[in-house]
C-alpha positions as CSV (number, residue, x, y, z in Angstrom):
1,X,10.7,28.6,181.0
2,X,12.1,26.5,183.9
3,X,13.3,27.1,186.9
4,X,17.1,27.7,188.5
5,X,18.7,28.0,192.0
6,X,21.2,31.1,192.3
7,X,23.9,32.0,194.4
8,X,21.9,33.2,197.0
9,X,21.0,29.9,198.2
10,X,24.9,29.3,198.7
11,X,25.3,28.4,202.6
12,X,21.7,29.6,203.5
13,X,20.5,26.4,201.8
14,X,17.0,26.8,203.3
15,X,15.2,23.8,201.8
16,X,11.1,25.0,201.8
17,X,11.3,24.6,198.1
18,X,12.2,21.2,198.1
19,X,9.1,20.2,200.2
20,X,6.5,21.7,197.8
21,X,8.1,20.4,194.3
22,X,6.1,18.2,192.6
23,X,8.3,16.6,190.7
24,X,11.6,15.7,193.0
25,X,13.9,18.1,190.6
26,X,15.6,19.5,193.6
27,X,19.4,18.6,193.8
28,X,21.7,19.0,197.2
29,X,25.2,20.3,196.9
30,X,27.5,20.3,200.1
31,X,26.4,24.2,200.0
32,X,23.6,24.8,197.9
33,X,20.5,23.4,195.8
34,X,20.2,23.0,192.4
35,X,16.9,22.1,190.0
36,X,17.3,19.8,186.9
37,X,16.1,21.8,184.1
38,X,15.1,19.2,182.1
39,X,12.9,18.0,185.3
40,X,11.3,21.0,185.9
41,X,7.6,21.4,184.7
42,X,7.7,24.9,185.4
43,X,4.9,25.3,187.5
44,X,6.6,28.1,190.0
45,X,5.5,26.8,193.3
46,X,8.7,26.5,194.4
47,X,9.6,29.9,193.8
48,X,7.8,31.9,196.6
49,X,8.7,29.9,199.5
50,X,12.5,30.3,199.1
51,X,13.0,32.8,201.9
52,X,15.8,34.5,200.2
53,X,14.6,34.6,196.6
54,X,17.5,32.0,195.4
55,X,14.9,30.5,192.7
56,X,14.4,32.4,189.5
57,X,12.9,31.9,186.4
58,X,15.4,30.9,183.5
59,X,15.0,34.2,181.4
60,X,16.7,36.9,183.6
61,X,20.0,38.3,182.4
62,X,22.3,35.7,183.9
63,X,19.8,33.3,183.6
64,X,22.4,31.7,181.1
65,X,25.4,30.8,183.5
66,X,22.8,29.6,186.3
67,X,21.5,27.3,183.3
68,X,24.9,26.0,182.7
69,X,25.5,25.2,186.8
70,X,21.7,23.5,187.3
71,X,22.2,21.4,184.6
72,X,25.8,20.4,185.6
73,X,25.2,19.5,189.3
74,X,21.9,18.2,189.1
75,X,24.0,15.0,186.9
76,X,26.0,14.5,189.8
77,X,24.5,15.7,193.5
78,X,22.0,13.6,195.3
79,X,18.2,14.3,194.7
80,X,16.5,15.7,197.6
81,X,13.1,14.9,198.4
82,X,12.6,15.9,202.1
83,X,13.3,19.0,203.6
84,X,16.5,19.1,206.1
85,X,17.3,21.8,208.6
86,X,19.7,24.4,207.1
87,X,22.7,25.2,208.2
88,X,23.2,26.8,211.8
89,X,24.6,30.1,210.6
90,X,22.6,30.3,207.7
91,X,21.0,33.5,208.8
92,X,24.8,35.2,208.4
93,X,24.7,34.8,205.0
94,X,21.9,36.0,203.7
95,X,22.0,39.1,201.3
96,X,26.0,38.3,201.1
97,X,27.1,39.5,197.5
98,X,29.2,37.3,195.3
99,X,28.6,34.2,197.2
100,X,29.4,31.7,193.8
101,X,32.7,33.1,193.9
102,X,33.5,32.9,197.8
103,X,31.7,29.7,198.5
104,X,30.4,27.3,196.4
105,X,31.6,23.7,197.0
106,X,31.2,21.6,193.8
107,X,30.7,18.6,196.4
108,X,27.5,16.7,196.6
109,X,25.7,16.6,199.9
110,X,27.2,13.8,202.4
């Protein structure tokens, strides 16, 4: 089992997760995070300190398509080490349904 960012990180891009990793596997987006699955060693700490539960494990029912979009930006977006400030308004988009399909950016972090 690895690891996976979901949509819910999209524009909250809170980045407590990235600070605890062991391993560097975090990924930044112009929007969101991602985790290289094939970087992952599954350990889960990363898990409870996203504030709005955007990390889950690989084997929930859409585990599949969040599989698919890890793998695929984590090839191109910059690795993140450090944690950065989110975004200013990230607070207003918290809880917001269908986020993948209103905001994700396929850019990588500038």
């Amino acid at each position: 089992m690895t690891y996976l960012v979901n949509d819910k990180c999209i524009k909250c891009k809170f980045m407590d997760c990235v600070e605890v990793c062991p391993v560097d596997c975090f990924y930044e987006g112009e929007n969101m995070l991602v985790i290289n699955p094939d970087e992952c060693i599954d350990c889960g700490v990363c898990e409870p300190e996203c504030p709005v539960e955007a990390i889950v494990p690989d084997n929930l029912d859409d585990g599949t398509k969040w599989l698919d979009i890890n793998e695929k930006y984590s090839q191109t977006w910059p690795n993140i080490t450090t944690k950065k400030e989110p975004p200013s308004d990230a607070k207003d988009y918290e809880g917001v349904e269908d986020k993948f399909e209103k905001y994700f950016s396929e850019k990588g972090a500038e």
